[in-house]
C-alpha positions as CSV (number, residue, x, y, z in Angstrom):
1,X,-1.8,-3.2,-0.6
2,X,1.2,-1.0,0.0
3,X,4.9,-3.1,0.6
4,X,7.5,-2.0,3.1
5,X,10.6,-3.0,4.8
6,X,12.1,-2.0,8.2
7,X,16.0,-2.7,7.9
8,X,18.9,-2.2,10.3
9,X,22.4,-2.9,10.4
10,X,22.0,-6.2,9.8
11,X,21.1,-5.8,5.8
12,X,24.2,-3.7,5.6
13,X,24.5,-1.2,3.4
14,X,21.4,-1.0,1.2
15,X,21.3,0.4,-2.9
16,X,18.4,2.7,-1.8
17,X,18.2,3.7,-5.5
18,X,17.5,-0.1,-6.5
19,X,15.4,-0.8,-3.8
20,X,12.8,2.0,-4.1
21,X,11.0,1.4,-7.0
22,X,10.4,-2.2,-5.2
23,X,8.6,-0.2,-1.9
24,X,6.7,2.3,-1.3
25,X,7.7,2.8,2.7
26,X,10.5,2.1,5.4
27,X,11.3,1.9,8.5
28,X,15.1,2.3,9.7
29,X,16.6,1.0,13.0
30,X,17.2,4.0,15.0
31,X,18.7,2.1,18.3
32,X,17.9,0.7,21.6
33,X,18.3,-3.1,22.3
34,X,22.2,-4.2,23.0
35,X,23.4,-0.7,22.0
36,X,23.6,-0.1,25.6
37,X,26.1,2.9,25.6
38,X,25.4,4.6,22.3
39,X,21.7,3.4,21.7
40,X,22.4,4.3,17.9
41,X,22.2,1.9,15.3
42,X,25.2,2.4,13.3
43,X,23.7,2.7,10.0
44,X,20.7,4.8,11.0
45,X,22.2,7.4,9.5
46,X,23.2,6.3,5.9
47,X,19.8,4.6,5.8
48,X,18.0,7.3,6.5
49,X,19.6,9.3,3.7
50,X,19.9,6.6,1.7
51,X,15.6,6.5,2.0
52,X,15.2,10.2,1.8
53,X,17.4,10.4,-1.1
54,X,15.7,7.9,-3.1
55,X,12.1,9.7,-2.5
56,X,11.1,6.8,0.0
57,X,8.3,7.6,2.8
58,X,10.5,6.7,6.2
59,X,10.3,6.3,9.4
60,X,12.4,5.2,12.8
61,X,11.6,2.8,15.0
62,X,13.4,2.2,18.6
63,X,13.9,-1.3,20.2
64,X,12.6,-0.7,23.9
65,X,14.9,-2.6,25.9
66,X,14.6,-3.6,30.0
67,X,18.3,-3.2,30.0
68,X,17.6,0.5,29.6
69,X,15.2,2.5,31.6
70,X,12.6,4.1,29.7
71,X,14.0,7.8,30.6
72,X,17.6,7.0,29.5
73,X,15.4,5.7,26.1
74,X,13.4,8.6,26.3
75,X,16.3,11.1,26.6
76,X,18.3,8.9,23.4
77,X,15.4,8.9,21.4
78,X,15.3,13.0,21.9
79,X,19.0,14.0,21.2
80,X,17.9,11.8,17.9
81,X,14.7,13.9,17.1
82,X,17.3,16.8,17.8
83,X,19.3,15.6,14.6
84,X,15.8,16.5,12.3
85,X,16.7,13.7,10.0
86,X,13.0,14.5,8.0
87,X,11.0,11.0,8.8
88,X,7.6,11.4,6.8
89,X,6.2,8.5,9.0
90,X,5.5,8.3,12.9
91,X,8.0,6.7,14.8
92,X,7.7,3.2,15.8
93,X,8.5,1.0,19.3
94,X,10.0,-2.2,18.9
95,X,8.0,-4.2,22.1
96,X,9.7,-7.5,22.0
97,X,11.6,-7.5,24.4
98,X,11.4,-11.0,26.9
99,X,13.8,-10.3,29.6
100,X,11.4,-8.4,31.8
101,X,8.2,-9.9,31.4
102,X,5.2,-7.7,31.8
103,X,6.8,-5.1,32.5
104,X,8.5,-5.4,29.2
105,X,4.9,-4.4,27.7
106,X,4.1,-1.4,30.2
107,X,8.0,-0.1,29.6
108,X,7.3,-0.2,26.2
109,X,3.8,1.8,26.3
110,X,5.4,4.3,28.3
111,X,8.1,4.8,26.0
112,X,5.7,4.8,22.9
113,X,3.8,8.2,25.3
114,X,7.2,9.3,25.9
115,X,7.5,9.6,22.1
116,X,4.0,11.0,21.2
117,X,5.0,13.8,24.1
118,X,8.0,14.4,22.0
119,X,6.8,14.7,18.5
120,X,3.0,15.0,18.5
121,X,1.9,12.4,16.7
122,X,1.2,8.8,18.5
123,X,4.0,6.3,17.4
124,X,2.9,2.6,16.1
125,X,3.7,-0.5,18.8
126,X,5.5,-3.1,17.1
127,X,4.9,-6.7,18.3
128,X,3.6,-9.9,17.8
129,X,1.1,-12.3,19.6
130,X,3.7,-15.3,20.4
131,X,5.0,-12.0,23.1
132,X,2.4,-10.0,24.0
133,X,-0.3,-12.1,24.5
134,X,0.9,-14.1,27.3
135,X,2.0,-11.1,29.1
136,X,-1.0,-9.5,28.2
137,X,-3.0,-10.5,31.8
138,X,-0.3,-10.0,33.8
139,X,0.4,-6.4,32.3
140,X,-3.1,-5.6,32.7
141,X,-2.6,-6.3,36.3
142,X,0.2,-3.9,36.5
143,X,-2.1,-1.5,35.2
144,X,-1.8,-1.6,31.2
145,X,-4.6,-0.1,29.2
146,X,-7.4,-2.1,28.0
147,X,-7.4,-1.3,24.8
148,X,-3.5,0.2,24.1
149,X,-4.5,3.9,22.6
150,X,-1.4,3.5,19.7
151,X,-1.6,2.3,16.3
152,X,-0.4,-1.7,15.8
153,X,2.5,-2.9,13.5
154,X,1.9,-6.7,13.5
155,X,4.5,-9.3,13.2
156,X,2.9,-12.6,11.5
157,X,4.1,-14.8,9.7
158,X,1.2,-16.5,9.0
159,X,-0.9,-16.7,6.2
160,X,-3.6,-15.0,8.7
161,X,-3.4,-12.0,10.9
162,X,-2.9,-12.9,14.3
163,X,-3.7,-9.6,16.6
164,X,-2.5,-9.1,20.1
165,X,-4.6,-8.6,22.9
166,X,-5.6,-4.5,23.4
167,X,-5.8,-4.2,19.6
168,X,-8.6,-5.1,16.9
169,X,-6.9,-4.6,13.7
170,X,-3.5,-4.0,12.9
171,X,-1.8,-0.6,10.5
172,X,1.3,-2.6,8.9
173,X,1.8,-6.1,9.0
174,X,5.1,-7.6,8.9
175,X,4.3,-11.0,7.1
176,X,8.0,-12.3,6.8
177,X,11.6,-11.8,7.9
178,X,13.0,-13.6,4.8
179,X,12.2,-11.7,2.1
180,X,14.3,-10.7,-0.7
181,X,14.6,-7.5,-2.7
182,X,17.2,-6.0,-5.5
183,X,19.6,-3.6,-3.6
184,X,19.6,-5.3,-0.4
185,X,21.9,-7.9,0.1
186,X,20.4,-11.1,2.2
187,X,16.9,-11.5,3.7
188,X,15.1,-8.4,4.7
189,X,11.6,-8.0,6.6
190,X,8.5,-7.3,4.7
191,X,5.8,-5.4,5.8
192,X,1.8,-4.9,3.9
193,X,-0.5,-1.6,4.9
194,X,-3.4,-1.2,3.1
195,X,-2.8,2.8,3.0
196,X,-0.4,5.6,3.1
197,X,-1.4,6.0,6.5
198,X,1.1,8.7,6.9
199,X,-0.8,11.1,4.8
200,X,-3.2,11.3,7.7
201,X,-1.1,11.3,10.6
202,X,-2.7,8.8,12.1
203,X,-2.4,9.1,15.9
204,X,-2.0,13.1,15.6
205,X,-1.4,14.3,19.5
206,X,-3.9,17.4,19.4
207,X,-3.5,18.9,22.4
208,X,-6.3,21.3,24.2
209,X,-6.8,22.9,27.5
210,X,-10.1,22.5,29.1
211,X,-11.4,24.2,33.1
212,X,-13.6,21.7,34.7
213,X,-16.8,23.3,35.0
214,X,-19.1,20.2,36.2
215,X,-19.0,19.9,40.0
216,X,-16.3,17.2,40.2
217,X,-15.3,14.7,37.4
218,X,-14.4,11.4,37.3
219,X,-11.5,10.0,35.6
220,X,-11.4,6.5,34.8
221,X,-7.0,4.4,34.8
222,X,-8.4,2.7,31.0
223,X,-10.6,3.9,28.2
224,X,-13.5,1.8,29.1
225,X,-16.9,2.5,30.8
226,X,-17.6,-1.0,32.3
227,X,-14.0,0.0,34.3
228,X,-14.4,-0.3,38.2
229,X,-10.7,1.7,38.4
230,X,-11.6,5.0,39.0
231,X,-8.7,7.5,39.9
232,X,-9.2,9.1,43.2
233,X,-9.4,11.4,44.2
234,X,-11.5,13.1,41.8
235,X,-10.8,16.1,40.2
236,X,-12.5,19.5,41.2
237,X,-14.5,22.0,39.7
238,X,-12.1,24.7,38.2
239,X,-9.4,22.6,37.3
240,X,-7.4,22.8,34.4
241,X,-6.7,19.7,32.4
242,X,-4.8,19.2,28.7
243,X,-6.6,16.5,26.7
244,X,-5.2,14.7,23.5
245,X,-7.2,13.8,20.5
246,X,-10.2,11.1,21.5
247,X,-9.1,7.4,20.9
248,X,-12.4,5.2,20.6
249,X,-13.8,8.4,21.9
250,X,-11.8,8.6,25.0
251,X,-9.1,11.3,25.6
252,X,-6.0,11.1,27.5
253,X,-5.7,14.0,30.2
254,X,-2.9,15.6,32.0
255,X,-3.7,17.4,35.0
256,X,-2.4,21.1,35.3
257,X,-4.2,22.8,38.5
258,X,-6.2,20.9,40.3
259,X,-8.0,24.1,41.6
């Protein structure tokens, strides 16, 4: 089992050179949340160089806030990709947020797209049950996924794994938020996986362009074939569709000429 820690701000500054032999991954706070004008978490920076100097596998996650909309996140988020600050792991997004309900959880999603459109490689969710799951009914009514096509990080802090609805196994689980480790000075979060999953980029957005050559083809709102939500109307031979990399053997497809 592989240790982490995702650290913000709050830890302060961090003794990256003491802490890394302790971890063998990070996540750094990149903004969102209260950090309504700037977005940035102010020591994004120094932790991420602090990590990349000390030969630690990182990554940034974003908190997806409703006091945001997900375009002005969107467009943060991409003036920070713009930096090229070197993150070996996929980005992450922060789906905590209560103010807004379901609509917290579909904001976040599309964010989490947003992001996969921006790098190519799917970013992890982060969340925990005590949120999503009683939202979970309500988003679905809105029109979330069934089964939410990006890799979980699970918050639990429990001695067993507790996985939200739409997943069925988790990538990094964050098992406590008072852990305590040499360089950093107060509690910090700690986080298991049970690989590097960033080797594989997990999630990889491979993108394709396929002509419809059937007579017409159905396309179903959620990756599941018991699904009465067909999208109409239905899309004609000789269109021209992009299609991601299959999740659970379904693909994502963006429409490009219809005929």
């Amino acid at each position: 089992m592989l240790k982490g820690i995702d650290v913000s701000r709050w830890q302060g500054a961090i003794d990256w050179a003491r802490a890394a032999p302790q971890i063998d991954f990070a996540f750094v706070k990149a903004g969102g949340g209260d950090d309504i004008v700037s977005y940035i978490d102010v020591m994004a920076a120094a932790n991420a160089i602090g990590a990349r100097q000390a030969g630690v596998p990182f990554g940034f996650y974003w908190y997806s806030s409703g006091r945001n909309t997900v375009q002005a996140q969107a467009e943060a988020i991409g003036l920070w990709l713009r930096r090229g600050d070197a993150a070996t792991l996929p980005w992450a997004i922060d789906i905590e947020d209560t103010s807004r309900g379901a609509q917290g959880i579909l904001d976040g999603l599309a964010l989490a797209d947003a992001v996969a459109q921006m790098t190519g490689v799917r970013p992890l969710c982060y969340t925990g049950a005590w949120y999503w799951n009683p939202r979970w009914d309500e988003a679905r009514r809105l029109g979330a996924p069934e089964v939410v096509p990006f890799d979980l990080w699970m918050a639990a802090y429990t001695p067993e794994a507790i996985i939200p609805r739409g997943w069925s196994d988790w990538t990094i689980w964050q098992h406590t938020n008072q852990g305590s480790l040499s360089g950093i000075t107060g509690a910090v979060d700690l986080n298991h996986a049970r690989a590097r999953f960033w080797d594989s980029a997990p999630g990889e957005v491979k993108v394709a362009k396929y002509r419809i050559t059937a007579s017409a083809l159905n396309l179903r709102a959620e990756p599941n074939a018991a699904s009465s939500r067909l999208i109409s109307p239905l899309l004609p031979q000789g269109a021209i569709v992009e299609a991601d990399a299959p999740v659970n053997g379904w693909h994502r497809l963006k429409i490009l000429l219809k005929n």
